[in-house]
LOMAR-784879 format. One line per field, with one value per residue (C-alpha): residue in one letter; chain; x, y, z; residue number from 1. Coordinates in steps of 0.25 Angstrom, whole numbers, plus 2048, in hexadecimal, padded with zeros to 3 digits. Example, Ala and Ser with C-alpha at 12.3 -4.5 7.8 and 13.67 -1.06 7.14 Angstrom:
<atoms>
resn	(A  S)
chain	(A  A)
c1	(831  837)
c2	(7EE  7FC)
c3	(81F  81D)
resi	(1  2)
</atoms>
This chain:
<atoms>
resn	(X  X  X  X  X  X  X  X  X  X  X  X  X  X  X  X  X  X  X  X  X  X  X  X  X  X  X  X  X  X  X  X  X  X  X  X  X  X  X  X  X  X  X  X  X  X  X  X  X  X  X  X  X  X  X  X  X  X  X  X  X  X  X  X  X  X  X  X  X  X  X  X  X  X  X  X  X  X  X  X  X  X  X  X  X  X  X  X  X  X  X  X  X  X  X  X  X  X  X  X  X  X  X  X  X  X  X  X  X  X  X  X  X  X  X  X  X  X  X  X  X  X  X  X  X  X  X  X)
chain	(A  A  A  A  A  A  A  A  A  A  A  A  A  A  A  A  A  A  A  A  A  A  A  A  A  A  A  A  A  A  A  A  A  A  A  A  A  A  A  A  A  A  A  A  A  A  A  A  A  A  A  A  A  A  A  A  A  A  A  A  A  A  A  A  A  A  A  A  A  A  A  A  A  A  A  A  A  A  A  A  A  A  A  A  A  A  A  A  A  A  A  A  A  A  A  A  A  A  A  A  A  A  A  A  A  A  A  A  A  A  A  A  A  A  A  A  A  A  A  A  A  A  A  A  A  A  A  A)
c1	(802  7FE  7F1  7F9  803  7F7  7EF  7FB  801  7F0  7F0  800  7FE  7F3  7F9  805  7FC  7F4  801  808  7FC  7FC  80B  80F  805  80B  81A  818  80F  802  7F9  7ED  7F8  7FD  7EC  7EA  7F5  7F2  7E3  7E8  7F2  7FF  80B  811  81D  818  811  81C  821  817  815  824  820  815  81F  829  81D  818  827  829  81C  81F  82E  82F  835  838  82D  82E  82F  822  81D  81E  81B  80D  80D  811  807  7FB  801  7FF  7F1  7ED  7F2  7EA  7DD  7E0  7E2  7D6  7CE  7D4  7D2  7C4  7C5  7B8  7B8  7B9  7C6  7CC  7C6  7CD  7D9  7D2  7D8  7E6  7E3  7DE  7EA  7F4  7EF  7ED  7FB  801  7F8  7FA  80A  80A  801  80C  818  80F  80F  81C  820  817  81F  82C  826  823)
c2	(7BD  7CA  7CB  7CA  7D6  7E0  7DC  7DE  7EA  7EF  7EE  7F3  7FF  804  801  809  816  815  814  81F  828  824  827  833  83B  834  836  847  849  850  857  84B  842  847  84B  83B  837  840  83C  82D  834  82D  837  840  839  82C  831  832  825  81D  823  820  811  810  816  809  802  802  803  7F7  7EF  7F5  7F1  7E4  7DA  7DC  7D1  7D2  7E0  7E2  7D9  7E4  7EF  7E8  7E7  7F5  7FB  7F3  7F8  808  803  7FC  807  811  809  808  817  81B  812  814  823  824  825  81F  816  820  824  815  80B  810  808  7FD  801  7FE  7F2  7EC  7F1  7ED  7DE  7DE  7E1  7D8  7CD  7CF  7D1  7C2  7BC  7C2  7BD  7AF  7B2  7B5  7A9  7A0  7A6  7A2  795  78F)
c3	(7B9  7B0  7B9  7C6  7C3  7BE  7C9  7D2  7CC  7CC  7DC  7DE  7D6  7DB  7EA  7E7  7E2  7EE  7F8  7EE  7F0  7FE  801  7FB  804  810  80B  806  814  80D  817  811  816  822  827  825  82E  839  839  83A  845  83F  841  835  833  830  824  81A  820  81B  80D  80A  810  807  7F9  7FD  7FF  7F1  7EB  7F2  7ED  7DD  7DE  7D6  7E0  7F0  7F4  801  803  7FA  805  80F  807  806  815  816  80C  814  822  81D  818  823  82C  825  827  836  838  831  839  845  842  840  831  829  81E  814  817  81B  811  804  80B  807  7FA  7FF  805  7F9  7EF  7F9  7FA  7E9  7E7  7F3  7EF  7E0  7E3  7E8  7DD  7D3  7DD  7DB  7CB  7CA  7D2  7CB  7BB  7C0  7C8  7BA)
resi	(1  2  3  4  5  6  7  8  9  10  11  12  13  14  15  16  17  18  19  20  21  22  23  24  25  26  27  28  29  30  31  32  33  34  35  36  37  38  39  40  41  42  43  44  45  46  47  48  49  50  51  52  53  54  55  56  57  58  59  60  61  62  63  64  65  66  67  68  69  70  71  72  73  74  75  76  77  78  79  80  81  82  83  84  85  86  87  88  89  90  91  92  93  94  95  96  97  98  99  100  101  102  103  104  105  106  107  108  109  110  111  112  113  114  115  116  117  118  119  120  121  122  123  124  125  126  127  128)
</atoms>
């Protein structure tokens, strides 16, 4: 059960820095930010929009409890993700500027899949 949570809190942590990073930009509107958007050729408006998402998102995965809603969260953070991916292919971007969010990917289904196997652990403890 000790291995489960590091491993877990390992993959979450680091999820929640890289959204963090990802999000305040987004939400304050920098000019780094703001160039992004208007190469991928999403409107202004929306990029505070979802850096505020992506804050509830991680609050939602670090609050203890709220199971189902972690579940969406989950969904939500893989959504931006994946959304990113598809605009900088569908932009033209190379590789270079696209595959880090490989990154992502991988922290997000850590921490879901180590969120479940420490549900299953837990469940297991009172099981007994």
């Amino acid at each position: 059960m000790k291995k489960i949570k590091i491993i877990y809190w390992i993959f979450t942590g680091l999820l929640s820095v890289l959204m963090t990073i990802g999000s305040v930009p987004d939400i304050i509107m920098v000019p780094e930010a703001r160039t992004l958007f208007q190469h991928l050729g999403y409107p202004m408006y929306l990029l505070p929009f979802i850096g505020v998402a992506k804050i509830l998102g991680i609050i939602a995965i670090l609050v203890p409890g709220f199971n189902r809603l972690k579940e969406w969260a989950y969904a939500g953070l893989f959504f931006d993700i994946t959304g990113a991916l598809y605009s900088h292919i569908a932009t033209g971007d190379p590789a270079s500027v696209w595959a880090p969010l490989v990154i992502g990917y991988i922290l997000i289904f850590g921490s879901y899949i180590y969120h479940h196997k420490k549900l299953k652990a837990v469940a297991m403890t009172y099981a007994v």
